[in-house]
MIDOSE-1310 file (N, C-alpha, C; in nm, 2 decimals, decimal comma, always signed):
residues 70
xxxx	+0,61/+0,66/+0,91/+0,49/+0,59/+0,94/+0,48/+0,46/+0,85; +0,44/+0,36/+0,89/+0,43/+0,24/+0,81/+0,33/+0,17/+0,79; +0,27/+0,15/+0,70/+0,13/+0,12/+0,65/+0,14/-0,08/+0,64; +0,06/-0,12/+0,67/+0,03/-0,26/+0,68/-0,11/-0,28/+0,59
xxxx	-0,07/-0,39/+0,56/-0,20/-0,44/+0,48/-0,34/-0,49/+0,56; -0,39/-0,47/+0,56/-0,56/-0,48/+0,58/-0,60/-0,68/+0,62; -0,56/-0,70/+0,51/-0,65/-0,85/+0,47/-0,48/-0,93/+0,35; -0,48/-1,06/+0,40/-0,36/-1,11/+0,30/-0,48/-1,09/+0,18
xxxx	-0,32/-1,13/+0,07/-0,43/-1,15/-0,06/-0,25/-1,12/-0,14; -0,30/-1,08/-0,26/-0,20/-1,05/-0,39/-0,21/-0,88/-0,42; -0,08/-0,84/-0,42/-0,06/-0,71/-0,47/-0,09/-0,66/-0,59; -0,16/-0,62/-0,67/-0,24/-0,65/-0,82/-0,20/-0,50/-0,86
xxxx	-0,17/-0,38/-0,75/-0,14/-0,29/-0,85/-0,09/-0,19/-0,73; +0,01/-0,11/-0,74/+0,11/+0,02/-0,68/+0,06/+0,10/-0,76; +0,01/+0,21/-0,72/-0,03/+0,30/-0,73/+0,04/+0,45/-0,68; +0,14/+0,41/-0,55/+0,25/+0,52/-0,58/+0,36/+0,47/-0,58
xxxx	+0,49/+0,62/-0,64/+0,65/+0,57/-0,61/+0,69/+0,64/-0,52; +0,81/+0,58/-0,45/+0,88/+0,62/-0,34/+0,94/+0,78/-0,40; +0,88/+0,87/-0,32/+0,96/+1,01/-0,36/+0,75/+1,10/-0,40; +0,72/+1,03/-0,38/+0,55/+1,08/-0,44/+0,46/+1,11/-0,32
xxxx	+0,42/+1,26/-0,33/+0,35/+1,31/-0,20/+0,21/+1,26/-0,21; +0,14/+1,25/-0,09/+0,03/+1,16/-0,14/-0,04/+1,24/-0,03; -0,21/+1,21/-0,01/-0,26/+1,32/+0,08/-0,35/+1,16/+0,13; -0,40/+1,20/+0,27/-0,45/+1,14/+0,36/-0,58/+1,10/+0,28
xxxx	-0,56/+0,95/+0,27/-0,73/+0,87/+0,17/-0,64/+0,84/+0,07; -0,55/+0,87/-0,01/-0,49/+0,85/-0,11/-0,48/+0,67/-0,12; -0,52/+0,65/-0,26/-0,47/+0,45/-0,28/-0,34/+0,49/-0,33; -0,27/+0,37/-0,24/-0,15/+0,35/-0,30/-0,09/+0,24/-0,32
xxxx	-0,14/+0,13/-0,26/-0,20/+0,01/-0,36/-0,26/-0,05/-0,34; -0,30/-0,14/-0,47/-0,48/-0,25/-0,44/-0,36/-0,39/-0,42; -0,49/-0,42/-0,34/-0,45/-0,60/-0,30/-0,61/-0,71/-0,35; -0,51/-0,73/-0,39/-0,67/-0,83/-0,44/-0,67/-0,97/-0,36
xxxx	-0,81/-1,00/-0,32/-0,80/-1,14/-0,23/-0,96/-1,17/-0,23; -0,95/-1,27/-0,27/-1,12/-1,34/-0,27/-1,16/-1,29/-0,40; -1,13/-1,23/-0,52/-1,15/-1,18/-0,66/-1,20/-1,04/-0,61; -1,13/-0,99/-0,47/-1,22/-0,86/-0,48/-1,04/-0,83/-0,46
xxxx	-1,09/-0,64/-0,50/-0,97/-0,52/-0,51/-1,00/-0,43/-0,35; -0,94/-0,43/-0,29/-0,91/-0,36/-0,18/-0,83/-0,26/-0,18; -0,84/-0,15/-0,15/-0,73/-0,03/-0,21/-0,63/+0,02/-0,03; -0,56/+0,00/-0,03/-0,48/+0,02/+0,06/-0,48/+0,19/+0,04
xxxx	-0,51/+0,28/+0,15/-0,47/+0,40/+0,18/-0,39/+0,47/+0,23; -0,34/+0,63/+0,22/-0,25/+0,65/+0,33/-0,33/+0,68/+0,43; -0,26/+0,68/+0,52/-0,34/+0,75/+0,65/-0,31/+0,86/+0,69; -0,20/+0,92/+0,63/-0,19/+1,07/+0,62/-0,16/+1,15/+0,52
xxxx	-0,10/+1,26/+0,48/-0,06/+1,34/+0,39/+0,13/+1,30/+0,42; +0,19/+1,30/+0,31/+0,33/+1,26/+0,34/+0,37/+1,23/+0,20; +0,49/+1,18/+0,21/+0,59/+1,18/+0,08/+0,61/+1,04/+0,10; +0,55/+0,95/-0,02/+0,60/+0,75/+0,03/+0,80/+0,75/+0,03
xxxx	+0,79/+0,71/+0,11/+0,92/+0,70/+0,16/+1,02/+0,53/+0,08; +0,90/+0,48/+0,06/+0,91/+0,33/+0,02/+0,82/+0,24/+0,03; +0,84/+0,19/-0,07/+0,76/+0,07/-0,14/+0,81/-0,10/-0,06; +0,72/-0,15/+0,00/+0,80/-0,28/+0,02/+0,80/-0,38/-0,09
xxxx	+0,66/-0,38/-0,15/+0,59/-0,49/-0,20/+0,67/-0,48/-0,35; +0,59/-0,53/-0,43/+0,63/-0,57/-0,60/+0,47/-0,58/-0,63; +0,44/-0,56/-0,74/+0,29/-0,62/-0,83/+0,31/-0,79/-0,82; +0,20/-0,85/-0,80/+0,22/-1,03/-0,80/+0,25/-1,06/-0,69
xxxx	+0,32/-0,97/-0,55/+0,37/-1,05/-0,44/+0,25/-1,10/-0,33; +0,26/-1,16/-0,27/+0,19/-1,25/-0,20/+0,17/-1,21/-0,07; +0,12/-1,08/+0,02/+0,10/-1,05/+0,12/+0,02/-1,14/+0,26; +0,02/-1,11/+0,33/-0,04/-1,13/+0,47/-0,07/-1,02/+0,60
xxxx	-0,18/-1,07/+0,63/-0,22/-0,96/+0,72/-0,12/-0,92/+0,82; -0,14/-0,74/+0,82/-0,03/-0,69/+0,90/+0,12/-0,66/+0,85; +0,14/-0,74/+0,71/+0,31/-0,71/+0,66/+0,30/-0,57/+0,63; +0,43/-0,50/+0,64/+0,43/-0,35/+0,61/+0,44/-0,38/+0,47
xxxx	+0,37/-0,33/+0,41/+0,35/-0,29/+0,26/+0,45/-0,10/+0,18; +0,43/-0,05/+0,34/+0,50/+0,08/+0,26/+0,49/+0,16/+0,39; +0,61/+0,25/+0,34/+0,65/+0,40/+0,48/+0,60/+0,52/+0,39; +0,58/+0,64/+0,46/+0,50/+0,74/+0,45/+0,57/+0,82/+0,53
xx	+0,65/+0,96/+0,51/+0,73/+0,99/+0,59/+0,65/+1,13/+0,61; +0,62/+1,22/+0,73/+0,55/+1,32/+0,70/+0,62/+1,44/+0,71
């Protein structure tokens, strides 16, 4: 499953690693845009499969940010 970002902005913090089970609501990373923190969730219970992003990278609405394998 592949998670997309919400709103562009800056990746300010990962919160999980690829190999880490995470449960449905879980943050797994903030994006910061407008000086606010947005917390990206999973949307399900799953194992992150992969990370696309880096801390500092420069997102846009809709880029996959991360897989979620269930």
């Amino acid at each position: 499953m592949r998670v997309q970002a919400d709103i562009a902005g800056t990746v300010c913090r990962i919160e999980a690693a690829p190999g880490q089970a995470v449960q449905e609501g879980d943050t797994v990373l903030i994006v910061e845009s407008m000086k606010m923190e947005i917390p990206i969730s999973a949307p399900a219970a799953g194992t992150v499969r992969a990370v696309h992003v880096a801390e500092g990278d420069v997102v846009q609405e809709d880029t996959v940010v991360f897989e979620i394998a269930r």
